[in-house]
C-alpha positions as MATLAB code, in Angstrom:
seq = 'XXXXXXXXXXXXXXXXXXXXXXXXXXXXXXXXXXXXXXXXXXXXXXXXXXXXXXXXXXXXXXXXXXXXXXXXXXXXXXXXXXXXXXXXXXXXXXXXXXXXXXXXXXXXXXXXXXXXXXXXXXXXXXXXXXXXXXXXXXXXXXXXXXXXXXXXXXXXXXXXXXXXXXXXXXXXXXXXXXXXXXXXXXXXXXXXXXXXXXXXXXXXXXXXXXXXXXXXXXXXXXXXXXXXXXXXXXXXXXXXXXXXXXXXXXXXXXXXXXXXXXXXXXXXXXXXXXXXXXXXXXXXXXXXXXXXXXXXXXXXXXXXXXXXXXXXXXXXXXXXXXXXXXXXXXXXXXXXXXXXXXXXXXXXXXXXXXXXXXXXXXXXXXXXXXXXXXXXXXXXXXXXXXXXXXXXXXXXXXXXXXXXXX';
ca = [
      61.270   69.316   46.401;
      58.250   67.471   44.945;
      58.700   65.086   42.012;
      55.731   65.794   40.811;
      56.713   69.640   41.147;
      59.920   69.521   39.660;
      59.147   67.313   36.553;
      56.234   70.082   36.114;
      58.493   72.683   35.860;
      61.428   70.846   34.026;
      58.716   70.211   31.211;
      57.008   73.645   31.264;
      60.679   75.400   30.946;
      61.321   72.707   28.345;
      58.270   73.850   26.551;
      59.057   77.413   26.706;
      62.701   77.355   26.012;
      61.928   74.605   22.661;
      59.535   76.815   21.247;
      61.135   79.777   21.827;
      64.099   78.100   19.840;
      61.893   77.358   17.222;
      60.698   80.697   16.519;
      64.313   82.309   16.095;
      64.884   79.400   13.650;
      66.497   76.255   15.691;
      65.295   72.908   16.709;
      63.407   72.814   19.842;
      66.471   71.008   21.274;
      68.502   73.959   21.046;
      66.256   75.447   23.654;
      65.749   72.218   25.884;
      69.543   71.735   25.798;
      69.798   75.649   26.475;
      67.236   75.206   29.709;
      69.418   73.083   31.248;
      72.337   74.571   30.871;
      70.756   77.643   32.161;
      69.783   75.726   35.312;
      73.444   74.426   35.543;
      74.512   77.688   35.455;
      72.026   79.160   38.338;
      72.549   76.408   41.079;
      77.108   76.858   40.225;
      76.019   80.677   40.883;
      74.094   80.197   43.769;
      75.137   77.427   45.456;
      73.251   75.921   48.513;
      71.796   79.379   49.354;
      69.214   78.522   46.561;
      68.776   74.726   47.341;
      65.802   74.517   44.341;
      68.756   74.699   41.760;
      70.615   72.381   43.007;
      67.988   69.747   43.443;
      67.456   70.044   39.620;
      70.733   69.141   38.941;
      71.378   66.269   41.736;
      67.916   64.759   40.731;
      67.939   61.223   40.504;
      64.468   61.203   38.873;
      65.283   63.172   36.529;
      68.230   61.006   35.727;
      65.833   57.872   35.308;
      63.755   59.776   33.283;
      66.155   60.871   31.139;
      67.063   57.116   30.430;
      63.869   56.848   29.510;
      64.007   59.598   27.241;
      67.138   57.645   25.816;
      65.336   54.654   25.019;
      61.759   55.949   23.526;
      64.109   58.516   21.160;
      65.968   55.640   20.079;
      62.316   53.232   19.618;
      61.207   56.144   17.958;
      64.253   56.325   15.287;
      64.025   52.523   14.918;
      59.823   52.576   14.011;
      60.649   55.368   11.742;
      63.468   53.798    9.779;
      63.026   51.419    6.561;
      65.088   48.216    6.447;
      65.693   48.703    2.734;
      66.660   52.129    2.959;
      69.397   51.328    5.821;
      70.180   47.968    3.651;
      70.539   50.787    0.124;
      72.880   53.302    2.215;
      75.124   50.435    4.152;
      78.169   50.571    2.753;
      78.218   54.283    3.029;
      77.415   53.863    6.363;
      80.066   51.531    7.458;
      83.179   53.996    5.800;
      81.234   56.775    7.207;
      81.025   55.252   10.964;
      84.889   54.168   10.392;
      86.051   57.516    9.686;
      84.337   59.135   11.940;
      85.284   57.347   15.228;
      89.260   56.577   13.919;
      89.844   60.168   13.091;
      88.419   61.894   16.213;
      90.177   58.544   18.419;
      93.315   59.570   16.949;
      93.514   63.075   17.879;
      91.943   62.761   21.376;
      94.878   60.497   22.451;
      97.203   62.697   21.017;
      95.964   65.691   22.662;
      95.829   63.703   26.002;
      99.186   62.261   25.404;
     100.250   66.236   24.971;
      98.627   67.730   27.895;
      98.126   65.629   30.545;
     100.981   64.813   33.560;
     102.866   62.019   33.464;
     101.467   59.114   35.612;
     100.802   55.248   35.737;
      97.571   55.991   34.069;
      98.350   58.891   31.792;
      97.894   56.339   28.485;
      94.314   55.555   29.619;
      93.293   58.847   30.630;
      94.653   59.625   27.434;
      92.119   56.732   25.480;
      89.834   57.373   27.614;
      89.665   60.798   26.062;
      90.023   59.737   22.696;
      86.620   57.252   23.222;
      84.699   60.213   24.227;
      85.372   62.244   21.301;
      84.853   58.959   19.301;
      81.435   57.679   19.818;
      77.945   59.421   18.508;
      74.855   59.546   20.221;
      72.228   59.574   17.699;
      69.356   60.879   20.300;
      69.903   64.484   19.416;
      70.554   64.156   15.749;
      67.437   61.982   14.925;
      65.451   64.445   16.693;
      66.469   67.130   14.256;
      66.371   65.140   10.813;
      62.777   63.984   12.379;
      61.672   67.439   12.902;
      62.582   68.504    9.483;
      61.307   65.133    7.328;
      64.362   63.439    6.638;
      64.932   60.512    8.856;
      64.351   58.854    5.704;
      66.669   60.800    3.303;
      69.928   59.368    1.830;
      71.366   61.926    4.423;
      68.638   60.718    7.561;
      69.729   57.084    6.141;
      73.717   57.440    6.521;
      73.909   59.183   10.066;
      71.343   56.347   11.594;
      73.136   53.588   10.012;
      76.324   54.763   10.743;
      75.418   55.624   14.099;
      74.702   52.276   14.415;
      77.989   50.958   13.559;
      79.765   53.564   15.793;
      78.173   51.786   18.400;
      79.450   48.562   17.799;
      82.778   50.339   17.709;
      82.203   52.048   20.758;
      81.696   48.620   22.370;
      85.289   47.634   21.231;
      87.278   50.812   22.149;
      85.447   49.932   25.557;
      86.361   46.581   26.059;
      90.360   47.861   26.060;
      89.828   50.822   28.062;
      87.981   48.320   30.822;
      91.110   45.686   30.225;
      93.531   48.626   30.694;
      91.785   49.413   33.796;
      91.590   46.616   35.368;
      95.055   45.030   34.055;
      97.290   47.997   32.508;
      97.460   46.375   29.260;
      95.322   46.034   25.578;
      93.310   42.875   25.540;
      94.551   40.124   23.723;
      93.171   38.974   20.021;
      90.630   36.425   21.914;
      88.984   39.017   23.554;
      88.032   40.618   20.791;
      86.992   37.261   18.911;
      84.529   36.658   22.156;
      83.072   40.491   21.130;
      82.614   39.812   17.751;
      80.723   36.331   18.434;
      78.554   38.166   21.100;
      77.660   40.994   18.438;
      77.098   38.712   15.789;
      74.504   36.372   18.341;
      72.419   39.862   19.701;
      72.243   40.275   15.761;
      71.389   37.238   14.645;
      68.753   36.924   17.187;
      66.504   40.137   16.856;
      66.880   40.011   12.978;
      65.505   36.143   13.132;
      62.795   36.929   15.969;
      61.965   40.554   13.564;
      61.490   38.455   10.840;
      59.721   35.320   12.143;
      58.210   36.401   15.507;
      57.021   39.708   15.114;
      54.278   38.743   12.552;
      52.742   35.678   14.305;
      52.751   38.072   17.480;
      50.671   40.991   15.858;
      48.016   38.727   14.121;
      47.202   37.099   17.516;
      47.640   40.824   18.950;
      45.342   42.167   16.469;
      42.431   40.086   16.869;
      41.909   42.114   20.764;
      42.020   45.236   18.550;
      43.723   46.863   21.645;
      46.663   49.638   21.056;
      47.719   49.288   24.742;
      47.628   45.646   24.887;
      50.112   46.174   20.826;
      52.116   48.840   22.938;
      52.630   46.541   25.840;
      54.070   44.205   23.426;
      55.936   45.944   21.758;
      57.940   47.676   24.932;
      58.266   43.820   26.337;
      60.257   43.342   23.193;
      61.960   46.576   23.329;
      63.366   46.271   26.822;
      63.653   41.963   26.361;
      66.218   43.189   23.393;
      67.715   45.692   25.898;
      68.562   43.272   28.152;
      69.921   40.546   25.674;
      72.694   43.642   24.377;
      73.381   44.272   27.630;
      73.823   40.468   29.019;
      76.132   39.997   25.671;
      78.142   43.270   27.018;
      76.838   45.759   24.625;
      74.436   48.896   25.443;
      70.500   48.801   25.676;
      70.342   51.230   23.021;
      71.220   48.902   20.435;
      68.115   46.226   21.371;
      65.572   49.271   21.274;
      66.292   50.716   17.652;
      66.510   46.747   17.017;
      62.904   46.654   18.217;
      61.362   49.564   16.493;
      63.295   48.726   13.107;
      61.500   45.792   12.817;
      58.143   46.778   13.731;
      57.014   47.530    9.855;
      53.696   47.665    8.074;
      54.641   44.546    6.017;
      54.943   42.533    9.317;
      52.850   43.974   11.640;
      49.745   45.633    9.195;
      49.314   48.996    8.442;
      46.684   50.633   11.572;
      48.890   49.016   14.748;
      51.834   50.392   13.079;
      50.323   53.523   12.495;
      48.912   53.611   15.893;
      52.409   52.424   17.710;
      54.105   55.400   15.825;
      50.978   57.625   16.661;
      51.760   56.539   20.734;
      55.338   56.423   21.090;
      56.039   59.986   19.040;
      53.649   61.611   21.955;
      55.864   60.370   24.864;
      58.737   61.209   23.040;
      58.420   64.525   21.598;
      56.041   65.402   24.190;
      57.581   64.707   28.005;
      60.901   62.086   27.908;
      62.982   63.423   24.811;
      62.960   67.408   26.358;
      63.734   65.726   30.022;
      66.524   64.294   27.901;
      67.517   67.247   26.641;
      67.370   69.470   30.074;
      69.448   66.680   31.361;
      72.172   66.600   29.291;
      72.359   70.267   30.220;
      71.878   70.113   33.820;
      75.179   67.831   33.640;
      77.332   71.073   32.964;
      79.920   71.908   35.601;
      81.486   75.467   35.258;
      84.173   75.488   37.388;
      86.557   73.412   34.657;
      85.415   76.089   32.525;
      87.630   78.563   34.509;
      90.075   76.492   35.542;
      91.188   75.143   32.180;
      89.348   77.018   29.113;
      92.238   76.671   26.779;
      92.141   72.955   27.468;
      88.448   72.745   27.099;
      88.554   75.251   23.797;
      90.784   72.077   22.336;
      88.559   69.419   23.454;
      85.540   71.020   21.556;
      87.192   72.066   18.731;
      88.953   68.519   17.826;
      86.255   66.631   18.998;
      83.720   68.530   16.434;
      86.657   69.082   13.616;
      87.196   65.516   13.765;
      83.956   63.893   13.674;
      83.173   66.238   10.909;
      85.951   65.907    8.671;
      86.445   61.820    9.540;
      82.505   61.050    8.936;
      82.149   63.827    5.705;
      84.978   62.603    3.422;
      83.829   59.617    3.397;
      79.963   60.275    2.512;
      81.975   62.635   -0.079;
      84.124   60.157   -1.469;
      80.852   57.832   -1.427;
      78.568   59.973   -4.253;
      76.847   62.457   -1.622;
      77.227   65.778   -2.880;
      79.421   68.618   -1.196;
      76.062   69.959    0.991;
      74.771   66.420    1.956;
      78.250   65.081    3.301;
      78.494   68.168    5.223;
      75.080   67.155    7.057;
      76.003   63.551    7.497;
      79.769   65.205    9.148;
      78.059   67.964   11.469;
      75.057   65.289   12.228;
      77.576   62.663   13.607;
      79.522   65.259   16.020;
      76.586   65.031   18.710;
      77.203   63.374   21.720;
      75.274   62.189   24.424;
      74.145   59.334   26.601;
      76.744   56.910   25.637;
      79.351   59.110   26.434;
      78.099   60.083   29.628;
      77.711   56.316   30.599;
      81.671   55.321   28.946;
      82.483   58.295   31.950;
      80.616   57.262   34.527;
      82.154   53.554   34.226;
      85.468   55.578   34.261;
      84.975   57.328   37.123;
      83.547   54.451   38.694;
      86.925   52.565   38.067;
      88.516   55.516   39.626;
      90.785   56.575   36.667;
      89.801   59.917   37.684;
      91.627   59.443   41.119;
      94.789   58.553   39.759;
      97.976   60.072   38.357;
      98.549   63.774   39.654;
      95.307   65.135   41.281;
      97.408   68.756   42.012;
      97.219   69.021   38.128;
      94.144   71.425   37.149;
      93.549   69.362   34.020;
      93.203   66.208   35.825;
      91.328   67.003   38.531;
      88.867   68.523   36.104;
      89.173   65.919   33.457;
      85.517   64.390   34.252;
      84.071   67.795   34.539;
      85.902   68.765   30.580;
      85.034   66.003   28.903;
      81.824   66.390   30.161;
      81.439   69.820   28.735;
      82.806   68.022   25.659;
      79.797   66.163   25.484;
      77.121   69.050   26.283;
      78.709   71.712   23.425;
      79.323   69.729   20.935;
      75.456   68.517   21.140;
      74.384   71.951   21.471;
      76.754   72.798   18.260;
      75.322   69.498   15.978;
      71.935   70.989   17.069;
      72.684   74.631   15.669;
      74.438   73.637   12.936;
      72.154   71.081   11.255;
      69.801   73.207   10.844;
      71.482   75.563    8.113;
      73.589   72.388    6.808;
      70.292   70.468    6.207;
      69.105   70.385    2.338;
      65.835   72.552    2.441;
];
C-alpha cells in the first residue's frame, strides 16, 4: 500500500473513532486505542485474503511514527509542567513511584513463578513478567489529565513526577533482567553503583544546561524573531538529550520531558514559549499522538486470547490491581484525599511504549525461545503480556475519566 495512503486513513479513522469517543463521554484515546484494536482484530479475522489489514499492522512506518508520537507526547508533558509544582509534589511522588512498581513486581513474579513450566529460564521469564506489569508509560495518562486541565493539579503533578521516577526504576529492574540474560545471575552491587552514577550525570547535565544554557540560547534565538528557527532549537535539544539517556543506558524518553521541562517563560520569555507550546500541541494532538494510539492497538494478537484467557484474565487483573493499590496508598497515606489517590492509582496503571520496548529487547535475547515451547503459556507469553500492555491502557483511559475530580 501507499504511505501516504495508509497514514491518511490511519489518521482519518483516528479522527472518527476519537471523536466519536468523546461524544459518549471518553477521551479521544479511548477511540484511537479502540481503532486499532479494531484493525488488529480484522487482519487476525481475515488473514492474507485481505492483505490491506495486515499491512496496517506489519507497518514499519507506522511504527516510526509512532516513536515519534512517543517523543512529541512526552515534549509536550515536559513544556506543560512547572518545575516548582513537580519540586512541591516530590516526595509524594517518589513513595508513590515506589509503591507502585514494588507491588505490581512482586505479584508478576509470583504469578510467573506459579504458572509457567519449569525450565533454565523459568526465573527470568518470571521477572521478566513482573517488569512489565511494573513500569508506567505516562503517554496515555498525560493525554487525559491534558484534555481535562489538570496536568498541573496536585493529582496531574504526582502521576508525572512519579512517572518519572518509575522510569529510573524501570532502568534498574532492566539492567538485572539483561545480566540474567546474558549470564543467569543478578548483577553484582557495582553494577548498580555504575547506574546510579550514569543517572545522576544525564541529571546533572540537562538541569545545569536548563538552567544556564537555555536562556543565553533564546535571547540570541529571539533576536531572528523566527518560531521555526526557536522550534528547530528546541527539537536539537530534545533529541541531543535523547541521545545522552540513551548513551548513559537509559531511555530517550527521559531527555525529551527533560527538554520541554525546562523550556519556561522565566528562561525563555513569554511569546516563544507560548508559540513552542502553540506548535508542538498541533503535531501532537493533531497527527503523532492518535498514530500512537492506533499503534498500540494494532500490536494486539488474538490468538493468546484463545489459547490462554484464564492466564491473560490474571495478567490484567494483577497488573491493574497492583499498580492501583501500590501507587494509591501511598498518595493516601501522603494527604491526597480518598478521590484524588484513586486518580493518581488508576492514572499510573497505563502502559505503553516502554513496555513494548523492555519486550522487544526480550524477545530479541530470545527468552521467548527457551524453556518449554509445547507449553501454551509460553509460546504465547510475548503475545499475553502484550495484551497486558494494550488493556490495561485502554482501562487507565476509561477509568480516569469518572475517577478525575470534576
Amino acid at each position: 500500500m501507499n504511505v501516504l495512503l495508509e497514514l491518511l486513513i490511519l489518521i482519518l479513522l483516528a479522527r472518527v473513532f476519537g471523536e466519536t469517543a468523546e461524544r459518549i463521554g471518553q477521551p479521544s484515546a479511548v477511540g484511537e486505542l479502540s481503532a486499532g484494536v479494531l484493525l488488529a482484530a480484522a487482519a487476525a479475522l481475515c488473514g492474507p485474503s485481505v492483505p490491506i489489514f495486515t499491512q496496517f499492522t506489519a507497518s514499519k512506518t507506522l511504527e516510526v511514527i509512532a516513536h515519534l508520537g512517543i517523543f512529541f507526547l512526552v515534549l509536550l508533558a515536559g513544556i506543560e509542567s512547572k518545575l516548582d509544582e513537580l519540586r512541591q509534589n516530590s516526595r509524594s511522588a517518589i513513595f508513590v513511584a515506589l509503591g507502585g512498581a514494588l507491588a505490581p513486581l512482586l505479584a508478576g513474579v509470583i504469578l510467573g513463578w506459579l504458572f509457567l513450566p519449569e525450565s533454565e529460564v523459568k526465573s527470568i521469564q518470571a521477572f521478566l513478567i513482573g517488569i512489565t506489569m511494573s513500569i508506567t508509560s505516562i503517554p496515555a495518562t498525560i493525554k487525559v489529565l491534558a484534555e481535562f486541565e489538570l496536568l498541573h493539579s496536585r493529582i496531574g503533578q504526582t502521576i508525572v513526577g512519579a512517572a518519572i521516577v518509575d522510569d529510573i526504576l524501570g532502568l534498574f529492574f532492566l539492567a538485572i533482567l539483561t545480566s540474567m540474560i546474558q549470564t543467569g545471575h543478578i548483577p553484582d552491587p557495582m553494577a548498580f553503583i555504575i547506574l546510579l552514577g550514569k543517572v545522576g550525570i544525564f541529571f546533572g547535565i540537562t538541569i545545569s544546561l536548563g538552567i544556564h544554557v537555555y536562556p543565553k540560547v533564546s535571547q540570541s534565538l529571539k533576536a531572528l524573531k523566527l518560531a521555526a528557527v526557536e522550534f528547530s532549537a528546541l527539537m536539537a535539544v530534545a533529541l541531543a538529550y535523547g541521545l545522552l539517556a540513551e548513551a548513559l543506558g537509559m531511555h530517550w524518553i527521559l531527555g525529551a520531558f527533560m527538554a520541554g521541562l525546562y523550556f519556561e517563560p522565566s528562561r525563555v520569555g513569554q511569546e516563544a514559549y507560548e508559540e513552542m507550546k502553540l506548535i508542538a500541541t498541533g503535531i501532537t494532538q493533531g497527527v503523532l499522538g492518535p498514530l500512537f494510539f492506533i499503534w498500540i492497538g494494532l500490536n494486539v494478537a488474538f490468538d493468546a486470547v484463545i489459547q490462554i484467557p484464564l492466564f491473560i484474565l490474571l495478567l490484567v487483573v494483577i497488573a491493574f490491581v497492583g499498580k492501583l493499590i501500590g501507587s494509591s496508598l501511598p498518595a493516601y497515606w501522603l494527604g491526597l484525599n480518598r478521590q484524588e489517590a484513586l486518580a493518581v492509582g488508576v492514572g499510573m496503571s497505563s502502559r505503553g511504549a516502554v513496555e513494548l520496548v523492555v519486550l522487544s529487547i526480550a524477545y530479541e535475547a530470545g527468552l521467548f525461545a527457551y524453556g518449554n515451547n509445547e507449553n501454551l503459556i509460553v509460546s504465547n507469553l510475548f503475545s499475553a503480556l502484550v495484551l497486558m500492555v494494550v488493556i490495561t491502557t485502554f482501562l487507565t483511559l476509561v477509568i480516569m475519566r469518572r475517577v478525575l475530580p470534576k
